[in-house]
C-alpha positions, -999 to 999 in steps of 0.1 A, spaced: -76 -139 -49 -83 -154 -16 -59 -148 13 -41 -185 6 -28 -169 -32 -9 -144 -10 5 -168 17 15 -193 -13 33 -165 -32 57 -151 4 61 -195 6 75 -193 -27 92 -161 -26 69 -153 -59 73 -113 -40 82 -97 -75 60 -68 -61 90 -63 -33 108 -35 -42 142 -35 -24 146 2 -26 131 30 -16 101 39 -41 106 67 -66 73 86 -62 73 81 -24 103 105 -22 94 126 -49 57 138 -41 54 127 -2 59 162 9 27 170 -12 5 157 15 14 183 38 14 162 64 33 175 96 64 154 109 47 129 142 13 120 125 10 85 123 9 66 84 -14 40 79 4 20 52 -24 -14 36 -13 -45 27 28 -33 36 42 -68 32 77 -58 43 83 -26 21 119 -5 32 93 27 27 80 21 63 118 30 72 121 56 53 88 74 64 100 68 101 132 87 87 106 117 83 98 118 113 62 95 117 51 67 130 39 42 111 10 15 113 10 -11 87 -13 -40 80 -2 -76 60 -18 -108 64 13 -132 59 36 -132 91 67 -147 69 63 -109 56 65 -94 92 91 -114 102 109 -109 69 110 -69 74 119 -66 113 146 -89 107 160 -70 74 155 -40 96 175 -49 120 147 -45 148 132 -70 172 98 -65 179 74 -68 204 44 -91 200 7 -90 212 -27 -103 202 -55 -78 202 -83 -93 189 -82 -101 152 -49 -91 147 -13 -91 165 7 -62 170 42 -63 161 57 -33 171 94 -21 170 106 20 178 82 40 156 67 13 135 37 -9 141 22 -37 119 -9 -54 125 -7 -92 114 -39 -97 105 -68 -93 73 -71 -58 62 -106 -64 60 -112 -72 100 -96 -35 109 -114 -8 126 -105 24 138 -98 13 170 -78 -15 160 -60 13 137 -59 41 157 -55 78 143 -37 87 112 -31 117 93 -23 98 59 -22 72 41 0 55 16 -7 26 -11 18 16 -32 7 -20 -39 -27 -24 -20 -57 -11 -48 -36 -27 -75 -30 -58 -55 -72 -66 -60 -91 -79 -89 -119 -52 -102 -149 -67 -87 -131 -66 -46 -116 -31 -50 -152 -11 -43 -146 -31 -12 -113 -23 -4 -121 17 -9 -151 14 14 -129 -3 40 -106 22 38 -125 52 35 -140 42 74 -106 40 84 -100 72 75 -115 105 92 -118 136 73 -91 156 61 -64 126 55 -46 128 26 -33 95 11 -9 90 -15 -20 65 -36 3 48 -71 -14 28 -97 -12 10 -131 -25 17 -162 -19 -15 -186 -42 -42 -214 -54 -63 -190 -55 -87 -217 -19 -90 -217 -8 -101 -186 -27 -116 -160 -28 -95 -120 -17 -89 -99 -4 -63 -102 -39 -52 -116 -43 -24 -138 -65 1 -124 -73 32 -149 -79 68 -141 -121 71 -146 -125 35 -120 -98 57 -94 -122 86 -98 -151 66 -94 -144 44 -64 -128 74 -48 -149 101 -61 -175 100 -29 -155 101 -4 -121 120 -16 -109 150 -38 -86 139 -62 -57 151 -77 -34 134 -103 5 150 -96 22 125 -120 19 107 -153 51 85 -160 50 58 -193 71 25 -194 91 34 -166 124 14 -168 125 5 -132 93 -20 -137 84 -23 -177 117 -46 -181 99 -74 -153 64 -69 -172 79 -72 -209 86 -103 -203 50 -117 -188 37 -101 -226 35 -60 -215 37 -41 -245 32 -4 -228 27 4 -187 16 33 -176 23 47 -136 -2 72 -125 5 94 -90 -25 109 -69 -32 127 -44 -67 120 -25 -82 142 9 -110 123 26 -138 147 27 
């Protein structure tokens, strides 16, 4: 799971994680957060997801963070936007209208590199890491974070033993554990072998998926 397994799979166009449309529980639960229309998103690991667009649609701005630039590229060019470029420091700033993405390792951010958000959104970032780096990844995040951010955050529930990650499957009691320090936790949504994804993991040996939906608030 080093960063060269993620620049081999946007080579290959292995980007079965992509989803072309807008995602499902995005639209259904984002207005949970409560989070007022011109606060800034902080999206990890956004490869070149259309739900940047669709959160600029609401009215934010968004900051997003990939480490492959054929992922950049790919998204400002399918959005029909041509952005600006700049290095600043560990990362470069591609920045088009309301959306910014930080070319770079999520894992060399700060908050001044970030800037200030009032939530986050993973769709694909926890579940994109193996069990023993996501303890990492929360910690990272949680500095990014000040208090009060709410973050929408989608995971799997699957037998890891039958089919290999990512994505990974990352059950309830590890979400409450890794987040249980720094964030309440609320589940909004169960949903079981959702058609929209279950077909693509049948065939790599799925027998049942599971999609859970929370809401966290940095405390």
């Amino acid at each position: 799971m080093d960063t060269e397994f993620w620049h081999d799979r946007w080579r290959t166009n292995q980007i079965g994680f992509h989803q072309h449309d807008f995602n499902r529980h995005l639209l259904k639960h984002w207005r949970r957060l409560g989070t007022q229309p011109g606060a800034r998103v902080f999206v990890p690991l956004c490869g070149k997801s259309r739900d940047l667009i669709w959160l600029t649609g609401r009215g934010h701005a968004v900051v997003g963070c990939e480490i492959n630039k054929i992922a950049v590229e790919s998204f400002f060019n399918e959005a029909g936007l041509t952005p600006r470029c700049a290095v600043d420091g560990p990362v470069q700033r591609w920045s088009a209208g309301l959306i910014e993405i930080l070319l770079g390792d999520f894992f060399n951010l700060s908050r001044g590199l970030v800037g200030s958000f009032g939530a986050v959104y993973d769709r694909a970032s926890l579940i994109a890491f193996p069990q023993s780096m996501r303890a990492t990844y929360v910690q990272a995040l949680a500095r990014l974070m000040a208090s009060g951010t709410s973050m929408l955050l989608i995971a799997l529930e699957y037998a890891q033993h039958e089919m290999d990650g990512p994505p990974f499957s990352v059950p309830e009691s590890e979400i409450r554990s890794l987040f249980g320090g720094v964030a309440d936790i609320e589940l909004l949504e169960t949903v079981s072998d959702a058609p929209e994804d279950f077909a693509r993991f049948q065939e790599r040996g799925l027998t049942r998926l599971t999609e859970k939906v929370y809401l966290l608030r940095r405390s």
